[in-house]
TORMI-702807 format. One record per residue (C-alpha): residue number from 1; residue in one letter; x negated, y, z negated. Coordinates in Angstrom, 2 decimals, decimal comma, padded with zeros to 5 digits. Layout:
<rs>
R   nr  rest       xx       yy       zz
R  NUM     a        X        Y        Z
...
</rs>
This chain:
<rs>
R   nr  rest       xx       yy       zz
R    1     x  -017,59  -001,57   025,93
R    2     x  -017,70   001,29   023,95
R    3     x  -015,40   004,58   026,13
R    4     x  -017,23   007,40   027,85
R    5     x  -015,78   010,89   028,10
R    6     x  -017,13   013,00   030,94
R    7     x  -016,45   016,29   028,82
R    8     x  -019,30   017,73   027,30
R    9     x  -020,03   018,03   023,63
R   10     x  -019,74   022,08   024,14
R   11     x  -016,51   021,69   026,00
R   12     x  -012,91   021,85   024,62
R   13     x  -010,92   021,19   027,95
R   14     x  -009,35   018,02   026,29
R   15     x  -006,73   017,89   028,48
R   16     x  -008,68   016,89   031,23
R   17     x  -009,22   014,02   029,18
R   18     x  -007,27   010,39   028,54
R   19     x  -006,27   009,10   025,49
R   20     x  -008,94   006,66   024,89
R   21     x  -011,65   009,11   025,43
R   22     x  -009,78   011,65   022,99
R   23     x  -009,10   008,53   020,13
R   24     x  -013,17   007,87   020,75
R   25     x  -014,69   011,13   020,28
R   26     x  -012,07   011,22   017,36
R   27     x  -014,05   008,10   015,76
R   28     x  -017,22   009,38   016,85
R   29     x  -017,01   012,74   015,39
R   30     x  -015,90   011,20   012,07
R   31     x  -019,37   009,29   011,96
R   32     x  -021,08   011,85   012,80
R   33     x  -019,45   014,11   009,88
R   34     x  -019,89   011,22   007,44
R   35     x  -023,52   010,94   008,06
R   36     x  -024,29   014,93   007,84
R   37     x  -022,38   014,57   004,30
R   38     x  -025,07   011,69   003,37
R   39     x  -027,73   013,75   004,63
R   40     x  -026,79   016,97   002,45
R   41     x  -026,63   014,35  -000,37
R   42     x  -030,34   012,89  -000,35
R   43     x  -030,97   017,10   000,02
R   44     x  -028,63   017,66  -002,82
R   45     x  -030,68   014,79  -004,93
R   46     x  -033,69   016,07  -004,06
R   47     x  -033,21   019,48  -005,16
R   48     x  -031,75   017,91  -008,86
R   49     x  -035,06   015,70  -008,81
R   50     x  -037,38   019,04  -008,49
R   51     x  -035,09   020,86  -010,68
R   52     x  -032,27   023,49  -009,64
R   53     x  -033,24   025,94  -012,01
R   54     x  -036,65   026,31  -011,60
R   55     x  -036,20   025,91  -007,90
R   56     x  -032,97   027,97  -006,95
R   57     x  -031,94   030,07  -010,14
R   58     x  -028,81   028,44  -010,19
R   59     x  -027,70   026,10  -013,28
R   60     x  -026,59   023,24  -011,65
R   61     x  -025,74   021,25  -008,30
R   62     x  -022,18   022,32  -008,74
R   63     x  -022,90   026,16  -008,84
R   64     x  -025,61   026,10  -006,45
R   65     x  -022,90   024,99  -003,99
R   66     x  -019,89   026,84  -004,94
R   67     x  -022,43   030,12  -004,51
R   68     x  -024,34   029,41  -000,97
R   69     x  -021,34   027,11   000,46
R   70     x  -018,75   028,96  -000,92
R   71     x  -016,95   026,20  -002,26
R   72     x  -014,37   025,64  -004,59
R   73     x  -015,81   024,35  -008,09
R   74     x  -013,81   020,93  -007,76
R   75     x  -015,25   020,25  -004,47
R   76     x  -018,85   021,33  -004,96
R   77     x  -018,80   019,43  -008,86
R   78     x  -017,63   015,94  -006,46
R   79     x  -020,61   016,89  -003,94
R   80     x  -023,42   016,81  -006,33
R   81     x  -021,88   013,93  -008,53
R   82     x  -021,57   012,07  -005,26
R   83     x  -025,63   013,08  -004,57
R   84     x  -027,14   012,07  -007,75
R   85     x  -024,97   008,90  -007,59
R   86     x  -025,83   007,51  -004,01
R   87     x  -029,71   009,06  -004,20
R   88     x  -031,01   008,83  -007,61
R   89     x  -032,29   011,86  -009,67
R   90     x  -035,08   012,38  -012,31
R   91     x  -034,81   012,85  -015,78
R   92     x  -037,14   014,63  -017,92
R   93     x  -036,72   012,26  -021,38
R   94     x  -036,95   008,84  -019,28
R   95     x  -038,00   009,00  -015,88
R   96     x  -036,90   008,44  -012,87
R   97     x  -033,66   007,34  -012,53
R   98     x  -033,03   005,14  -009,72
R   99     x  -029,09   005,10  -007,39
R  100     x  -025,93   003,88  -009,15
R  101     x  -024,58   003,14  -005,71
R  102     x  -027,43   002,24  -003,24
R  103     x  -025,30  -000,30  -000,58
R  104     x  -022,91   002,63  -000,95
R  105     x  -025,96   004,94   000,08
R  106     x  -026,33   003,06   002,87
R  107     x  -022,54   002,65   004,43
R  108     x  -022,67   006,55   003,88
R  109     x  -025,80   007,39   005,93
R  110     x  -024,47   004,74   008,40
R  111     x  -021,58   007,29   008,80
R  112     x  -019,17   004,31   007,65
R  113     x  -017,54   005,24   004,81
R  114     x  -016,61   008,93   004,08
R  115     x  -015,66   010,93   000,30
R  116     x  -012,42   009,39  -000,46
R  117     x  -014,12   005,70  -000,24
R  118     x  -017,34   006,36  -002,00
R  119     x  -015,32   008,45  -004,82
R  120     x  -013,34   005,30  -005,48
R  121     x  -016,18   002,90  -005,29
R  122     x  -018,09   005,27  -008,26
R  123     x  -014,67   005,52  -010,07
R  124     x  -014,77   001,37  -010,17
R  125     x  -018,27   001,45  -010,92
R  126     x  -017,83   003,81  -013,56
R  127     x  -015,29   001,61  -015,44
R  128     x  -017,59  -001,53  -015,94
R  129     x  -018,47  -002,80  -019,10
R  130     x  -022,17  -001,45  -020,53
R  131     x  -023,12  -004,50  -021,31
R  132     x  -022,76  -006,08  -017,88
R  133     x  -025,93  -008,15  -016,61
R  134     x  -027,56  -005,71  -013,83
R  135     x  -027,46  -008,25  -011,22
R  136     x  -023,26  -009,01  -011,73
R  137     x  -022,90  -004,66  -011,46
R  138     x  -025,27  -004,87  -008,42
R  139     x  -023,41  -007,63  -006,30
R  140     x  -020,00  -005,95  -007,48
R  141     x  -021,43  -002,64  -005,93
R  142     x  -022,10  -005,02  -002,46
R  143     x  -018,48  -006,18  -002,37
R  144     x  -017,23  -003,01  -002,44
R  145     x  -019,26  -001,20  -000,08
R  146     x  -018,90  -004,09   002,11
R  147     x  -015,18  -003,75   001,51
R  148     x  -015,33  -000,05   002,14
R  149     x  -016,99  -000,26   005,72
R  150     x  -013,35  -001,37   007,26
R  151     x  -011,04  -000,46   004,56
R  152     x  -009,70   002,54   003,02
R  153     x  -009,33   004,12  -000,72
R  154     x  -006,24   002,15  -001,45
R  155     x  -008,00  -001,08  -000,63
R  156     x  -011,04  -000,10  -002,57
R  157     x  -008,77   000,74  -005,63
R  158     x  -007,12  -002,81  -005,42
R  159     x  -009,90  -004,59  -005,00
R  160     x  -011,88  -003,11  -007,61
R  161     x  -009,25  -003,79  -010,02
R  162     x  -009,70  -007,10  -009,28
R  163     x  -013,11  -006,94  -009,87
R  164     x  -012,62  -005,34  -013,80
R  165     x  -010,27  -008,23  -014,17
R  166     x  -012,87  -010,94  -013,55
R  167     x  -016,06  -008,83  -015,15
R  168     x  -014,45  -007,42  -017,89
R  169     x  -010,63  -010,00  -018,55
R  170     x  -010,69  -007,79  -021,88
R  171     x  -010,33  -004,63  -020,35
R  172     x  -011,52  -001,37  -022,80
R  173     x  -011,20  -001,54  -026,57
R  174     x  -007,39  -000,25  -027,03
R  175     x  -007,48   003,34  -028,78
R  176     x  -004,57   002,18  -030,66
R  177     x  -004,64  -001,22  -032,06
R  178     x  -001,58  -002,09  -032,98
R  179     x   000,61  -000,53  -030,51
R  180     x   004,06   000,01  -030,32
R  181     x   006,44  -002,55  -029,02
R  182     x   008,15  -002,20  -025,40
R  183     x   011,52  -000,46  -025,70
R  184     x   013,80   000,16  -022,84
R  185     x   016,04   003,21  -022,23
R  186     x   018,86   003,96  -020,32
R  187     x   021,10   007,25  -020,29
R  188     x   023,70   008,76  -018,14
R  189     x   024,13   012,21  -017,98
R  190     x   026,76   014,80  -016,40
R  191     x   025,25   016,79  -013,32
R  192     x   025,98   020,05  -012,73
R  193     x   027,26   019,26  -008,90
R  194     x   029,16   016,85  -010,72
R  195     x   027,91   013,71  -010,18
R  196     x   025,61   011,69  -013,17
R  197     x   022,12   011,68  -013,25
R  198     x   020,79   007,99  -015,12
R  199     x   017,26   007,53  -016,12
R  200     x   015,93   004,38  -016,74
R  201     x   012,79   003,35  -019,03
R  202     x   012,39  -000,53  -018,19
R  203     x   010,17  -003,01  -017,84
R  204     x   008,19  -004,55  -014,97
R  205     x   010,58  -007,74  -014,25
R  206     x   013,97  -005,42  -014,69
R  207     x   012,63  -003,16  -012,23
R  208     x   011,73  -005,81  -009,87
R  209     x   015,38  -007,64  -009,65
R  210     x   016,99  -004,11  -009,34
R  211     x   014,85  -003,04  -006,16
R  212     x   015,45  -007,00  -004,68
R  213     x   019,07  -006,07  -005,09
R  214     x   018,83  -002,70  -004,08
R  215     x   016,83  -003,07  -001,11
R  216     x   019,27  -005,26   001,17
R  217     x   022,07  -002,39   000,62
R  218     x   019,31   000,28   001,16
R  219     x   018,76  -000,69   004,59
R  220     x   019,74   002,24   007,39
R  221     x   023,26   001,65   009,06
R  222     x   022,72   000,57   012,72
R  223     x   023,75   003,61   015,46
R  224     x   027,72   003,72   016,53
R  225     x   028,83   005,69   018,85
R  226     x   031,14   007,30   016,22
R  227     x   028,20   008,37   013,57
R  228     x   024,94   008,35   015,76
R  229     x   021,85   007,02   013,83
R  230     x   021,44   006,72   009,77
R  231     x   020,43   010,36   008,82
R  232     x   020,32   009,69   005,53
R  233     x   017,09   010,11   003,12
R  234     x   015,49   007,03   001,53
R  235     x   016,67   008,37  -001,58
R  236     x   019,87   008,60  -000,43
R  237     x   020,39   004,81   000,79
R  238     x   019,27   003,92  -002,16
R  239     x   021,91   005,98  -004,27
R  240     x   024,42   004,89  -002,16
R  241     x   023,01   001,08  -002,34
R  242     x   022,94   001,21  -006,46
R  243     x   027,00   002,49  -006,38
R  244     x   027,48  -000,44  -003,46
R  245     x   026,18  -002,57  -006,12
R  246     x   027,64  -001,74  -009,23
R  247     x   030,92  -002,30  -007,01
R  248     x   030,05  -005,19  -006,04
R  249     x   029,13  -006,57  -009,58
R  250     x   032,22  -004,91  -011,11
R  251     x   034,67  -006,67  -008,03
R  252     x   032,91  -009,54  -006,54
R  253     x   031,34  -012,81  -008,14
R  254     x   028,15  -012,64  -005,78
R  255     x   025,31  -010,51  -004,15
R  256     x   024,40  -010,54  -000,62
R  257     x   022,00  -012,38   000,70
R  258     x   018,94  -011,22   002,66
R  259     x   016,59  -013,33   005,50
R  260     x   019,40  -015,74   004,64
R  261     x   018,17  -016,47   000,88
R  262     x   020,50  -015,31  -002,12
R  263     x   018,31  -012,36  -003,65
R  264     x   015,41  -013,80  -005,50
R  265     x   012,52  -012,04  -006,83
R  266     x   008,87  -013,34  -006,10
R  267     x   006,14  -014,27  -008,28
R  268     x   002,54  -014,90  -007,07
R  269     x   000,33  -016,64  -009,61
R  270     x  -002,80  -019,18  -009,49
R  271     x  -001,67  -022,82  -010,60
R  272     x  -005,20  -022,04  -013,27
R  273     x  -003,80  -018,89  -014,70
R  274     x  -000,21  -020,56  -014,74
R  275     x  -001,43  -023,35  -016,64
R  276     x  -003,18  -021,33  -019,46
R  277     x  -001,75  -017,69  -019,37
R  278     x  -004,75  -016,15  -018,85
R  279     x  -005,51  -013,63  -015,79
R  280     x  -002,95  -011,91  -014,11
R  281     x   000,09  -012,72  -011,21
R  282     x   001,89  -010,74  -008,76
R  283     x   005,76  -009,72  -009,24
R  284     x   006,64  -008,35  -006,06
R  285     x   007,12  -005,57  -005,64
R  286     x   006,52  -004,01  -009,28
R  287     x   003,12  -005,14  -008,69
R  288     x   000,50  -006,92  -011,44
R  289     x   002,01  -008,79  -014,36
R  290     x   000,27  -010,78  -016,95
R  291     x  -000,22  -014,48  -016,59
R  292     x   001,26  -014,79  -020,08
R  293     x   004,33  -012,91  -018,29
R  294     x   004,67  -014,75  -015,48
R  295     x   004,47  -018,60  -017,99
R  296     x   007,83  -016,82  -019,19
R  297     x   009,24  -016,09  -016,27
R  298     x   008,95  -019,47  -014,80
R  299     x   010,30  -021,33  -017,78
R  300     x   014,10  -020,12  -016,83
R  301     x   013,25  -019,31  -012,94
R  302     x   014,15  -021,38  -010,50
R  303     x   010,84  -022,67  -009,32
R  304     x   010,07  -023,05  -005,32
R  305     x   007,06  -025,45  -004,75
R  306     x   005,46  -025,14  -002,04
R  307     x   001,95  -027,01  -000,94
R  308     x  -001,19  -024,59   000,10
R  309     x  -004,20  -025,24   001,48
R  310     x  -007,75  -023,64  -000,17
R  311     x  -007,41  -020,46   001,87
R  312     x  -003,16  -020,16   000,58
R  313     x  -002,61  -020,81   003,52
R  314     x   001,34  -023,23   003,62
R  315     x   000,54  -026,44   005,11
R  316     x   003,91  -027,71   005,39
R  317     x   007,20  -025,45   006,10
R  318     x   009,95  -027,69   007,83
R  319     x   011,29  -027,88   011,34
R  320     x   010,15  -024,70   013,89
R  321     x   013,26  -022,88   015,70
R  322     x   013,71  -019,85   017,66
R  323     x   014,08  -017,50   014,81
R  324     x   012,78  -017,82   011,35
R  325     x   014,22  -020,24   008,84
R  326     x   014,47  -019,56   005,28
R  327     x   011,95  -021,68   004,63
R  328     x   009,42  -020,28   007,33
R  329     x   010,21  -016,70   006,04
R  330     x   009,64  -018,05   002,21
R  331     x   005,97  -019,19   003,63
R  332     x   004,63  -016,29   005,40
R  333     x   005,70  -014,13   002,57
R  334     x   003,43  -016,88   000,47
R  335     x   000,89  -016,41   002,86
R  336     x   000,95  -012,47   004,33
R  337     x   002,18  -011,26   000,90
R  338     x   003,26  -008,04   003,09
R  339     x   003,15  -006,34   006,12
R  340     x  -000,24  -007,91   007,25
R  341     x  -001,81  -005,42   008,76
R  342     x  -004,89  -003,87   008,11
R  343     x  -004,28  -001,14   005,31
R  344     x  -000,77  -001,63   005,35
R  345     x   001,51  -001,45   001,47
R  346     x   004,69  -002,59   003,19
R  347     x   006,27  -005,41   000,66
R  348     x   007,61  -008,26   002,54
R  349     x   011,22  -006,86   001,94
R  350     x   010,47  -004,59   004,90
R  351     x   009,35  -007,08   007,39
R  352     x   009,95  -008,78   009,70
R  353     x   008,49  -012,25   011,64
R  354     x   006,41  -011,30   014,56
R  355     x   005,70  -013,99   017,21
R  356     x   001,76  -013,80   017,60
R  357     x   002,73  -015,59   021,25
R  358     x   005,88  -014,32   022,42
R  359     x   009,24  -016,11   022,36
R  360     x   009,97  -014,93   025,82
R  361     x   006,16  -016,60   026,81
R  362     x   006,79  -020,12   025,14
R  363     x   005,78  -019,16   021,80
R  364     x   006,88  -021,19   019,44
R  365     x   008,94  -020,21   015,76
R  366     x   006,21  -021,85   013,37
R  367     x   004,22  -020,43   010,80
R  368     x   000,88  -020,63   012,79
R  369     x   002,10  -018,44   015,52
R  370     x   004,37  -015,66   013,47
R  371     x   003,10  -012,71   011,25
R  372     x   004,73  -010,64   009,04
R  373     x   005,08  -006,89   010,35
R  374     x   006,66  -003,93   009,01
R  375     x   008,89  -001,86   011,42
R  376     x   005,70   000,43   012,27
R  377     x   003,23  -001,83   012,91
R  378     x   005,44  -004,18   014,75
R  379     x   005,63  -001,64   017,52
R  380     x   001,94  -000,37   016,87
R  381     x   001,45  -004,51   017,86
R  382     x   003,98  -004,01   020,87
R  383     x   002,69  -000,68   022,32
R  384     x  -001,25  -000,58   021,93
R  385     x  -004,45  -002,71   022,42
R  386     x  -004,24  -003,92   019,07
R  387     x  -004,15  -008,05   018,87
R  388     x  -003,35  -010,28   016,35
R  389     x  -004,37  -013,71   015,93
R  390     x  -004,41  -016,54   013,09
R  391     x  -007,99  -016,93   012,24
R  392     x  -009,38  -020,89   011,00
R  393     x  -008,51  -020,10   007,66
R  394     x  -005,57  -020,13   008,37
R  395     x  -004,93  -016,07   007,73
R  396     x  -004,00  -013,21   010,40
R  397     x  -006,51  -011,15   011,17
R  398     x  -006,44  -008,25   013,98
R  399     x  -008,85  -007,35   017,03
R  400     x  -008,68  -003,47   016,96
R  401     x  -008,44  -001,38   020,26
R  402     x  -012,15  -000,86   022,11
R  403     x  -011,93   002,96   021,66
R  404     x  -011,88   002,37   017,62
R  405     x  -014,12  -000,51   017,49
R  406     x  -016,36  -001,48   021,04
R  407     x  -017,60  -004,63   018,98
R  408     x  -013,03  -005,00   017,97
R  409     x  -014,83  -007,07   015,02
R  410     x  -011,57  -009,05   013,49
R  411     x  -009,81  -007,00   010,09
R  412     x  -007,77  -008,39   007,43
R  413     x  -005,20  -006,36   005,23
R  414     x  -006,99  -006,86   001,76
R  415     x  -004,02  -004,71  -000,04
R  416     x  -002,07  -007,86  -000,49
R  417     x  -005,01  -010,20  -002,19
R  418     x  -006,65  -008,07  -004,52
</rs>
């Protein structure tokens, strides 16, 4: 049931409000703004259709705006691209030309999506081959608007990269065709606070074992009575983790260990594209590698099989026990990929196992009933109306609060999978 505030539309005595009217005239508002913008865009088309010169004086769209709206050029240059993309326009030479975007056109007017979303969903657009069949551009347009109703730019961004990958594996013509070969740097410098400053030009897999290594030293120091809390910057752990482990290298025959597993890094790749090198894997958390790349990596990698299910969802993880087991932990991060909730770029580094049913309420320490959840979303999960639940597939999917979502229609974290 969708939450009804007794304050009038002309009224701004909020306070006399609760907090689920406040977080639903929040959503509504944001509709309503979305689908005003969609409405000055079929104006905006309109006037490009008739011609703005002959009709207004003005040269283009983008002036017309930045004039009468008083707009910077930036912004009104987005707001008539954004028009003439969603709405059509008319050109003298061949006609009319019909929407690049029209299930986009539609998710805007419904007040779904906003700029940022419709913006990225052109940008993808934008980047597919000419020579694409219309009907393969059209349903790639669906997917993403589709996408776009629950998700946000950096989900649209993902999964449209995934979508270039399949329509066009090639990618664009290289501007140089014989490019030059991968060479890594590495300096140290003298600081003028007297310290070193050391840069670092290295590839994707380097980078990826130095942040496993680095991120189980990088962790804040638990509250004592004698220091308080961790105060220290992000940046700071982590200086303070890389001289911990250049110690530790220089003094000690092993690394630590973290979730109980000696530090490993993770690759995610299709058994398909493993077989043949083609398409691309996952090297968390550097992000996209090669297939060809990840072929390499597994030929001296110690390889963890594990059996999945068609959704990737891990069918068989060992014995359940009150906390996570190696083993467990090893197959939601298969299966999660991340902090699973919606939106959410946590790696699974920065997780931790969530029991969907508590431990205190009989829940049991098994895969089916334990999600992975950064430290911000685990007590999102803990202190609001949000749910979580494992869906038939297999997958975690969340029941947003009434006040965002009357129908709380399940959502998925697509960051992860695309």
């Amino acid at each position: 049931m969708a939450v009804q505030c007794s304050t009038s539309a002309s009224r701004t005595e909020w306070w006399r409000e609760d907090a689920d009217c406040l977080l639903s005239e929040l959503v509504r508002t944001e509709r309503q703004q979305r689908r005003l913008a969609a409405r000055q865009g079929e104006i905006l088309a309109e006037l490009e259709r008739r011609g703005v010169r002959e009709v207004t004086g003005y040269g283009s769209l983008a002036r017309l705006l930045c004039e009468t709206l008083h707009l910077p050029f930036s912004e009104a240059k987005a707001r008539a691209a954004r028009a003439v993309a969603l709405n059509g326009t008319r050109d003298l030479t061949t006609g009319e030309q019909p929407p690049i975007a029209p299930a986009t056109a539609l998710a805007a007017a419904d007040g779904a999506i906003g700029a940022a979303q419709i913006d990225k969903i052109l940008s993808v657009l934008g980047k597919l081959p000419k020579t694409l069949p219309g009907g393969e551009r059209e349903q790639a347009e669906k997917i993403l608007a589709e996408l776009a109703r629950a998700a946000g730019p950096r989900e649209i961004d993902k999964a449209g990269a995934r979508l270039l990958a399949q329509l066009d594996p090639d990618g664009p013509e290289p501007k140089n065709p014989d490019p030059k070969p991968f060479r890594p740097e590495f300096s140290i410098a003298p600081h003028r606070d007297g310290g070193h400053q050391i840069k670092a030009h290295v590839d994707d897999e380097t980078s990826a074992r130095l942040q496993a290594m680095l991120n189980p030293l990088a962790k804040p120091r638990p509250a004592t009575e004698a220091e308080g809390r961790d105060t220290r910057s992000p940046w700071e752990r982590r200086g303070h983790a890389f001289s911990e482990l250049v110690r530790m290298w220089a003094e000690l025959p092993e690394l630590p260990t973290q979730a109980g597993e000696a530090t490993h890094i993770v690759v995610t790749v299709g058994l398909e594209e493993l077989r043949t090198g083609i398409g691309q894997a996952t090297l968390d958390p550097s992000g996209e590698i090669t297939a060809a790349q990840a072929r390499r990596l597994a030929c001296d990698a110690k390889i963890i099989p594990m059996v999945l299910g068609t959704h990737s969802e891990p069918l068989d993880v060992g014995r359940a026990q009150r906390l996570a087991t190696p083993a467990i932990r090893r197959a939601l991060i298969h299966r999660d990929r991340g902090c699973a909730f919606p939106g959410c770029e946590a790696p699974a580094s920065q997780c931790t196992a969530h029991h969907i049913v508590y431990w205190a309420h009989h829940g049991k320490s098994k895969v089916d009933n334990l999600v992975l959840l950064c430290s911000v979303h685990h007590k999102v999960i803990h202190r609001s109306e949000w749910e979580v639940r494992i869906a038939t597939d297999g997958l975690p999917e969340f029941l947003p609060p009434a006040w965002l979502d009357p129908t709380r229609t399940p959502r998925r974290n697509t960051i992860h999978r695309t």
